[in-house]
N, C-alpha and C positions, 0 to 999 in steps of 0.2 A: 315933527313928532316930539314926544315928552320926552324928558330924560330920566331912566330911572335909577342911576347909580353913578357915582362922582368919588373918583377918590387922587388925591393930590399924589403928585411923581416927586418932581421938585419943587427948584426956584422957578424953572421959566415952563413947566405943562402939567396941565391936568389932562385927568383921563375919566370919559363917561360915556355910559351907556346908552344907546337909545332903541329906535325898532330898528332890527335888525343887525348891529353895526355897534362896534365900540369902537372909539375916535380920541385920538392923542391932539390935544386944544394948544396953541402957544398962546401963555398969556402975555409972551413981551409982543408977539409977533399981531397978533391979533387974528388969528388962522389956524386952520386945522393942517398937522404934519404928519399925521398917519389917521390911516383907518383899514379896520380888520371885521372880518364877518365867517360867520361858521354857514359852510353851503347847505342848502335847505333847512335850513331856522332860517323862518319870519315869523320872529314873536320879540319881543319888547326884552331889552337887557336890564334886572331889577335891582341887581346889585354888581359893585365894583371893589374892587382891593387890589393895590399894589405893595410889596412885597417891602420890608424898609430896607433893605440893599438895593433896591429898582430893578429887579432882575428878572420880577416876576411878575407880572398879571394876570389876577383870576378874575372870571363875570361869570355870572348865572342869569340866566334869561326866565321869563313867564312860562316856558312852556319845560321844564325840568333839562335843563342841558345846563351843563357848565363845562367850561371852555378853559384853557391854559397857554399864555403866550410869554417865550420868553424874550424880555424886551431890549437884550445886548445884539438881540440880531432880526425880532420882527418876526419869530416865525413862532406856530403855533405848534405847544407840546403833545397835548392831548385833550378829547373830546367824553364825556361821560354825562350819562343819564343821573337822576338824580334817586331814581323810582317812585317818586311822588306821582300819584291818579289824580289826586283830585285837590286844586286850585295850587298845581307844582309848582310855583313862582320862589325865585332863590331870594330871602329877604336879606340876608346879611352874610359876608365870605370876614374871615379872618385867617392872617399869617401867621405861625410860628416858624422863624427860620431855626430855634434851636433844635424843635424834634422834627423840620420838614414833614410839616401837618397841616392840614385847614381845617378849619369848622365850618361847617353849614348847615342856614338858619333857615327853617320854610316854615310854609302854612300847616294846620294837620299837628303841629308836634313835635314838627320834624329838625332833628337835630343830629347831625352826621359827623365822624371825627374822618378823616380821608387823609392819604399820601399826596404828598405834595405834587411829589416826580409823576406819577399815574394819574394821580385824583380819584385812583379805587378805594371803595370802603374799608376805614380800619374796624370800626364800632358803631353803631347805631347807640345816641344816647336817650332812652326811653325816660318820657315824666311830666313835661308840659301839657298842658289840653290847648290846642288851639294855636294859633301861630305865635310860633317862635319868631321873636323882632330882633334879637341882637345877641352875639354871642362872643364873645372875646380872650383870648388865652393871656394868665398870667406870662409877665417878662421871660421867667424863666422854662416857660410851655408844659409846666408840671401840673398846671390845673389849668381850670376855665370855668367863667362866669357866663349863665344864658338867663334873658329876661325875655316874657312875652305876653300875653295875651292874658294867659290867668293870674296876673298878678303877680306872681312869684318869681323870685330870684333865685335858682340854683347856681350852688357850687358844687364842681366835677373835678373829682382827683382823678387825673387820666393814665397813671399806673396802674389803677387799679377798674377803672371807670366806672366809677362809682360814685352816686350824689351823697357829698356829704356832708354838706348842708344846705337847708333850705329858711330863704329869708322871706320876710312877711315886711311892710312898710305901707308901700302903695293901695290906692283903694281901683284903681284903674288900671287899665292895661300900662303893661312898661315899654318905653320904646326905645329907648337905649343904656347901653352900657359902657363905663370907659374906666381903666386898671391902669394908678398913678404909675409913676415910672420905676421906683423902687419895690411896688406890687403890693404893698400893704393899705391902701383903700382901692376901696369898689367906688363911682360914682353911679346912679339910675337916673334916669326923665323918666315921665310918663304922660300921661294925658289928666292926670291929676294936679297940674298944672307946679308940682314938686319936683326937686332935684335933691335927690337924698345921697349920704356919703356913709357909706360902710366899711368898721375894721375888716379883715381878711383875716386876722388873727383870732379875733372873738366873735367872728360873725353876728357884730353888734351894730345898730346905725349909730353915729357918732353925731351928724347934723340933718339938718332939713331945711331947705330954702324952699321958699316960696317965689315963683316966678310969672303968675298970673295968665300963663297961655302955656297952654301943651310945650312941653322939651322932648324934639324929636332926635334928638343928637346932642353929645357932650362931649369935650372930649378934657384932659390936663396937659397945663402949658407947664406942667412944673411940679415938684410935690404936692404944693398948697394950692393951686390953681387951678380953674377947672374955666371953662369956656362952654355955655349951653345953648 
């Protein structure tokens, strides 16, 4: 089966999603050392995140479930629907350990601020058309950048939850998001085959590279650095 979510633990394991089943990979070992599955879901796991203290693991499946295991002892915290009818697939999960929150990115629009501990809804953040592809909280979990579908880059001040601003750049869909480490640029991919860099302070783009194929993913190795 496909895999649809990948997200790096440490030095020596990645963790991905597949149908059914999400699997802890050794990459010294060359073998799978754990695998876990939520009873009665059989549908494909579309996104993956682990927590940056390794404590936690969330996945989101095709069929609107997402799942919570904590990973110091293997067991699973809790199970929640997503409420999405129609094409429920979880596109993108991110951590904040400062306010114990996730985001969640789907088809539809859908864009969820959740408890970490439960995984019940804090907010519904309403404003995309079309799938939301990627959603990510500044360092300090006081805001959050979501890019998708219709082009646009929103910024959400989550005190208040409220979008307040909205960026323009891309001519195509966007498909990822990544917030340098000090929090003051945005980088975006999209299928406009650019990778553009935004203040967070001016909600201005700063640069644009040209990379000649779709950038599905980006993330920074550093303030200056970016990896796409």
């Amino acid at each position: 089966w496909s895999y649809g979510g990948v997200a790096l633990c440490d030095e020596e394991s990645t963790f991905v999603g597949n149908y059914g089943y999400v699997e802890r990979l050794s990459v010294r070992e060359d073998k799978r050392r754990w695998r876990r599955e939520i009873k009665d879901v059989h549908s494909c796991y579309t996104a993956v995140c682990v927590s940056n203290d390794e404590r936690w693991l969330i996945a989101g499946t095709s069929d609107a479930n997402l799942a919570a295991w904590r990973l110091d002892n293997g067991k699973r915290c809790w199970v929640q629907k997503t409420g999405a009818k129609k094409k429920p697939e979880t596109l993108a999960i991110n951590i904040s350990l400062q306010t114990s929150r996730l985001l969640v990115a789907g088809a539809y629009g859908s864009l969820t601020l959740r408890d970490l501990e439960s995984g019940k809804t804090i907010r519904r953040l309403p404003g995309h058309r079309g799938r939301v592809h990627d959603a990510v909280f500044t360092p300090d979990g006081a805001r959050a950048v979501s890019v998708g579908e219709d082009r646009l880059i929103r910024i959400w001040d989550l005190a208040t939850f409220e979008n307040t601003d909205i960026l323009e750049g891309h001519d195509v869909t966007i498909r990822c998001v990544a917030i340098s480490p000090e929090g003051a640029l945005a980088a975006t991919g999209g299928e406009d085959d650019t990778l553009q860099v935004w203040s967070l302070e001016t909600a201005e783009r700063i640069a644009c590279y040209f990379a000649g194929s779709d950038i599905r993913g980006c993330a920074f190795t550093g303030t200056r650095e970016i990896i796409a």
